[in-house]
C-alpha positions in Angstrom: 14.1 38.0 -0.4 10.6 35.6 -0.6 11.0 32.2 1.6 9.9 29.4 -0.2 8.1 26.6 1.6 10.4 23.6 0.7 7.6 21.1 1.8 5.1 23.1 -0.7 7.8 22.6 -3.1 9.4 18.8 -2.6 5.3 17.7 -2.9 4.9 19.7 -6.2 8.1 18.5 -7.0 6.9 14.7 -6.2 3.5 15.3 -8.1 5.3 16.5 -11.5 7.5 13.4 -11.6 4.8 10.9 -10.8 2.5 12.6 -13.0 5.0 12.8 -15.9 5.7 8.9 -15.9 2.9 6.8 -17.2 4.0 4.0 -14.7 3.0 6.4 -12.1 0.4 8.4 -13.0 -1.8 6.0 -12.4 -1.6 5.4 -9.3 -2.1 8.2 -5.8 0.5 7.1 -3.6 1.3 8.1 -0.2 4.7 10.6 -0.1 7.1 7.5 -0.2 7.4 4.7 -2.7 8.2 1.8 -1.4 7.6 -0.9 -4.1 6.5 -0.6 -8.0 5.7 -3.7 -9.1 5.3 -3.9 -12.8 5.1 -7.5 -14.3 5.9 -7.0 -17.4 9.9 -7.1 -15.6 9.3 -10.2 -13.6 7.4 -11.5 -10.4 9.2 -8.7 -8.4 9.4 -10.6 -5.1 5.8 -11.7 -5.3 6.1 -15.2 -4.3 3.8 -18.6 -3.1 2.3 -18.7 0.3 4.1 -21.8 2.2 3.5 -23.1 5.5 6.6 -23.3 8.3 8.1 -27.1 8.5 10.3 -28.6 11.3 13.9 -28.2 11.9 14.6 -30.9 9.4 13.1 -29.6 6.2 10.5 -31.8 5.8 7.7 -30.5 3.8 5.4 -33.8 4.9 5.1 -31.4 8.1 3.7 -28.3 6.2 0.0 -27.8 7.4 -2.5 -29.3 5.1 -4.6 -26.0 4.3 -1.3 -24.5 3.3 0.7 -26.7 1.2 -1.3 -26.3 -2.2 -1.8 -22.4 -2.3 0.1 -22.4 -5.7 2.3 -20.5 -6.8 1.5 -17.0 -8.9 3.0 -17.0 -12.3 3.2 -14.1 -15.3 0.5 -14.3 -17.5 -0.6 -12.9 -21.0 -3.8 -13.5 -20.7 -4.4 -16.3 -23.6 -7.6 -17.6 -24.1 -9.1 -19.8 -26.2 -11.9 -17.2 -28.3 -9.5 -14.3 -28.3 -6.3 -15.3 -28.6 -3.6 -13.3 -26.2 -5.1 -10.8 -24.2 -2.0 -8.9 -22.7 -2.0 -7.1 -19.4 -3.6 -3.4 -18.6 0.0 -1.8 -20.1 2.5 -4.4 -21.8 2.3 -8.1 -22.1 2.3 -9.8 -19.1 0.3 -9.3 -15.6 0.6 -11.5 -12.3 -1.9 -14.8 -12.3 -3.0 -16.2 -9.3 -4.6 -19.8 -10.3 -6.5 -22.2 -8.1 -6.8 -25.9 -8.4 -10.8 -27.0 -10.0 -11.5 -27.7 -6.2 -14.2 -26.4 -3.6 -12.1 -24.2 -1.3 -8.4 -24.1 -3.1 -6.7 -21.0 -2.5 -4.3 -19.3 -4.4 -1.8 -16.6 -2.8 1.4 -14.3 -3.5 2.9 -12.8 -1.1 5.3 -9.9 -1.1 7.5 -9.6 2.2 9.1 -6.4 3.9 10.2 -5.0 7.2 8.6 -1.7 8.7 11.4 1.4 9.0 8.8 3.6 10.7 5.1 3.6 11.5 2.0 5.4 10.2 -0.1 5.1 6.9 1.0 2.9 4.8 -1.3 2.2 1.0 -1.1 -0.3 -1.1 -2.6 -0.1 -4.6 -3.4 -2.6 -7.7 -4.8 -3.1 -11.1 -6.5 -6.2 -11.3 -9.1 -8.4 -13.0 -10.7 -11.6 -12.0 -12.3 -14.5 -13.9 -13.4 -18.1 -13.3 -11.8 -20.7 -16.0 -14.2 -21.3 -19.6 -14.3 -24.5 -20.7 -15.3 -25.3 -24.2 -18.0 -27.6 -24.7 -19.3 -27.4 -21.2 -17.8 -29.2 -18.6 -18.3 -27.3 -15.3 -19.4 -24.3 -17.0 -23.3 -25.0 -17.8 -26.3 -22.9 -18.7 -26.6 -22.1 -15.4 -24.9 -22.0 -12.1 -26.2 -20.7 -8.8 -28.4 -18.0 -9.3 -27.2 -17.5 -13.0 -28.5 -18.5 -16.3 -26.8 -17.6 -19.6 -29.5 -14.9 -21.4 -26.7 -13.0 -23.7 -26.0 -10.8 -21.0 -25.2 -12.7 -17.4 -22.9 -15.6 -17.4 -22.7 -18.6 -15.4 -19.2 -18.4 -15.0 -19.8 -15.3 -13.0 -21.2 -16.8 -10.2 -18.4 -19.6 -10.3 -16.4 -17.2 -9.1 -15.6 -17.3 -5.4 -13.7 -14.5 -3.8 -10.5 -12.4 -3.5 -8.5 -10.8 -0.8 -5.8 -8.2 0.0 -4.0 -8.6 3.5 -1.4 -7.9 5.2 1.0 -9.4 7.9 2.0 -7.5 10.8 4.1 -7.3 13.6 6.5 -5.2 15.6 6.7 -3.4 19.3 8.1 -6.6 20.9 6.3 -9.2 19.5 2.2 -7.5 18.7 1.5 -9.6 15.9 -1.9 -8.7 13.8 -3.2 -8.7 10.3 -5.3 -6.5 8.3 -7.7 -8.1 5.7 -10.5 -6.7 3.0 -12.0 -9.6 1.1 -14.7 -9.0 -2.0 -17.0 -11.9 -1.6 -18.4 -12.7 -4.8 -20.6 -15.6 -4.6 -21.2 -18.1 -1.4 -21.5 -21.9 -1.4 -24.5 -22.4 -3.2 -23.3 -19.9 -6.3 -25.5 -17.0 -5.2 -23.7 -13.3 -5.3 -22.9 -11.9 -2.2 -21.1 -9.2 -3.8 -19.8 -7.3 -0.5 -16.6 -6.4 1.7 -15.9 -8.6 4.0 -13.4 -9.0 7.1 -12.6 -11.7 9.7 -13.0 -10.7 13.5 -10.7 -13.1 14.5 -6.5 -13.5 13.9 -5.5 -16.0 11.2 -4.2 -19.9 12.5 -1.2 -20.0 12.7 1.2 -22.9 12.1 2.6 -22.5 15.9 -1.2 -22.7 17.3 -1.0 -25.9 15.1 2.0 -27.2 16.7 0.6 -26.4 20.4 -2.4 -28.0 19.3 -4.9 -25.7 19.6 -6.1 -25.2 15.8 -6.2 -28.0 12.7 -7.4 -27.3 9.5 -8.0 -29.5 6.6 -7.0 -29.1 3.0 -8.7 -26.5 1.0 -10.1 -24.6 4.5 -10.3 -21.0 4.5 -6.9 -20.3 5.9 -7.6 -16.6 6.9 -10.4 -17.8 9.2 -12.0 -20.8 8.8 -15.3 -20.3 10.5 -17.6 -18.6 8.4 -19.4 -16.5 11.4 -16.1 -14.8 11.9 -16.5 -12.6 8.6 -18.8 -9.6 8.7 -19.4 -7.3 5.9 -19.3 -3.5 5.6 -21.0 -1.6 3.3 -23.9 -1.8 0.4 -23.2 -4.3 -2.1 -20.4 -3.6 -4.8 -20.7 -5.1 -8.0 -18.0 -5.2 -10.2 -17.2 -5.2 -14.1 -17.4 -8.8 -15.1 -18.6 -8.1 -18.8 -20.6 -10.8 -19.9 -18.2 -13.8 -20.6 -14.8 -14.9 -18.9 -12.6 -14.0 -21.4 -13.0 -10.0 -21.4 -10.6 -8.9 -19.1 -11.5 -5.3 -17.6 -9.3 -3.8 -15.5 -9.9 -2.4 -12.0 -8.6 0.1 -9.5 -7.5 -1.1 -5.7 -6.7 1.3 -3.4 -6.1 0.2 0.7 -4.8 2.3 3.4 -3.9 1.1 6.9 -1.6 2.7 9.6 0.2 0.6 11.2 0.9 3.1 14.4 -2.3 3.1 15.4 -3.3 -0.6 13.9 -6.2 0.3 12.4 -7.6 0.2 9.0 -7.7 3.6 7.2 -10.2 2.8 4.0 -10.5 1.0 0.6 -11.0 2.1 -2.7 -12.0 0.0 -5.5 -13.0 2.4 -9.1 -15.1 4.7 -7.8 -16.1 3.6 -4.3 -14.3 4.5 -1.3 -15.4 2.9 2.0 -14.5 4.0 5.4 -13.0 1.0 7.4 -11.4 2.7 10.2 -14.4 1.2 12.8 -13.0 -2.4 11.2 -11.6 -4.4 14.0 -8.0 -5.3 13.8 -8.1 -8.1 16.6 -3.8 -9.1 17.5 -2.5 -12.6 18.5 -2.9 -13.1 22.3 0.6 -14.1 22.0 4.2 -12.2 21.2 5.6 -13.8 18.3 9.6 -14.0 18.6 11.9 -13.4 15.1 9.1 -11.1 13.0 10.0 -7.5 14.8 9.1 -4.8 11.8 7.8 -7.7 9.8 5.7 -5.9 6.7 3.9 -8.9 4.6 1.6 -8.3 1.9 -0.5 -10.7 0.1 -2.8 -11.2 -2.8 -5.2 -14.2 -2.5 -8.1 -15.9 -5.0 -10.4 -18.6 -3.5 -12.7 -20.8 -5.7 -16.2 -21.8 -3.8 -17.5 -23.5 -6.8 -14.6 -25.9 -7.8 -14.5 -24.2 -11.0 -11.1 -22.6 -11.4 -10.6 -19.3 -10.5 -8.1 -16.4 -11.6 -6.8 -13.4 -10.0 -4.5 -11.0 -12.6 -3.1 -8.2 -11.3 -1.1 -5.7 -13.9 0.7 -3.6 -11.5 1.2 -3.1 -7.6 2.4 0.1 -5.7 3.1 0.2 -2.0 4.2 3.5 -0.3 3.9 4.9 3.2 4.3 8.6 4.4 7.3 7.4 6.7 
């Protein structure tokens, strides 16, 4: 009688299912789904960013930075030119929108406890976009470093950034977070184009509260000074395609593991880059009531005022738990 290797066989048995379903072909997850987000069903959890408040419910106590992330909404993708755009598969796609203001952040976030540790991925399809406006407005001839020739677009440099982050904590109180920003353009509309993460923990609204950190509206709430981020890698440009109203799609792949606390690596299309030397710097402090806590979040920050847009079509977490 031949033995059969049931591990061999559960994976192969894994692998025809996921590849037989369009939904999850298209993704490489890790041996256990936790999540498939599909937006075409809803928000799926994926949900506004909002500061703590006091014991009373008053949202006058909300910290400033953090009390106009906006909320994400479903999207088709209507523009003026082009009419409805639709999402990578089906109709609708998740929009993250900022306010037409220097700094504004938009963010959803997608919260879940830990039942074990080790790699955990998360994966996307998204597209980003700074707002047209017809007739001018904030979109000129030029911005930055750009000047329309048929091919580059202004808008593309009105573009700011975008970020995928998690937050972390568990093993009595280690709080930490994990964070890969693509850094578009800086200040002054000139690409930057690279990866970037902070050295430093994100303020908190406690560290607020015990006075030690205050931010002002429209700061960069990850970390507000700009000589805590550092870059890794050559320069990654993406597909922006001319104008801001052709949506192409892109691939996001990010592994951590959260047993050792470490970043794993990031995919995004074709290029994979190796973060595991990335610092992952915890809160000096244990944080009480967020044992196994397991937050995701999505985030689009403008630079130029212009609006900016973060779509994404389809999210898939899983973890080999």
């Amino acid at each position: 009688m031949t033995s059969v290797d049931t591990s061999e066989l559960g994976s192969a048995l894994r692998d025809a299912i996921r590849s037989s379903d369009p939904r999850l072909s298209k993704f490489n997850p890790l041996k256990r789904i936790l999540t498939l987000d599909d937006f075409n069903e809803g928000t799926n959890g994926w949900t506004e960013l909002l500061g703590n408040y006091n014991g009373q419910g008053d949202l006058d106590t909300v910290d400033d930075h953090m009390r106009d992330f906006r909320p994400p909404q479903l999207s088709n993708a209507t523009f003026f030119d082009t009419g409805t755009h639709g999402a990578m598969t089906g109709t609708y796609s998740l929009k993250l929108a900022t306010r037409p203001y220097p700094g504004h952040t938009s963010t959803a976030i997608r919260r879940l406890t830990m039942s074990g540790r080790g790699l955990l991925q998360i994966e996307a399809y998204f597209t980003y976009k700074a707002e047209t406006n017809i007739g001018g407005g904030a979109e000129a001839d030029s911005y930055g470093e750009v000047e329309y020739d048929g091919n580059l677009h202004p808008s593309e440099a009105q573009f700011g950034a975008f970020t995928v982050a998690t937050d972390l904590c568990g093993d009595g109180g280690l709080r930490y977070h994990t964070v890969a920003r693509y850094q578009n353009t800086d200040e002054d509309g000139n690409f930057v184009r690279k990866i970037m993460y902070p050295v430093v923990p994100e303020p908190t609204p406690r560290e607020h509260v015990e006075g030690k950190v205050k931010l002002e509206y429209a700061a960069d709430f990850t970390a507000p000074n700009p000589e805590d981020w550092h870059s890794i890698g050559e320069p990654l440009e993406l597909c922006f395609n001319e104008v801001p109203t052709k949506v192409n799609w892109h691939y996001l792949r990010w592994q951590i593991d959260t047993e050792k606390r470490k970043n794993v690596e990031l995919q995004i299309n074709d290029r994979i880059i190796d973060m595991s030397d990335v610092p992952v710097p915890p809160y000096e402090e244990k944080y009480d009531s967020l044992e196994n806590l397991l937050n995701f979040y999505f985030s689009v920050r403008t630079l130029s005022g212009a609006r900016n847009f973060l779509y994404l079509d389809s999210v898939l977490i899983s973890t080999d738990w």
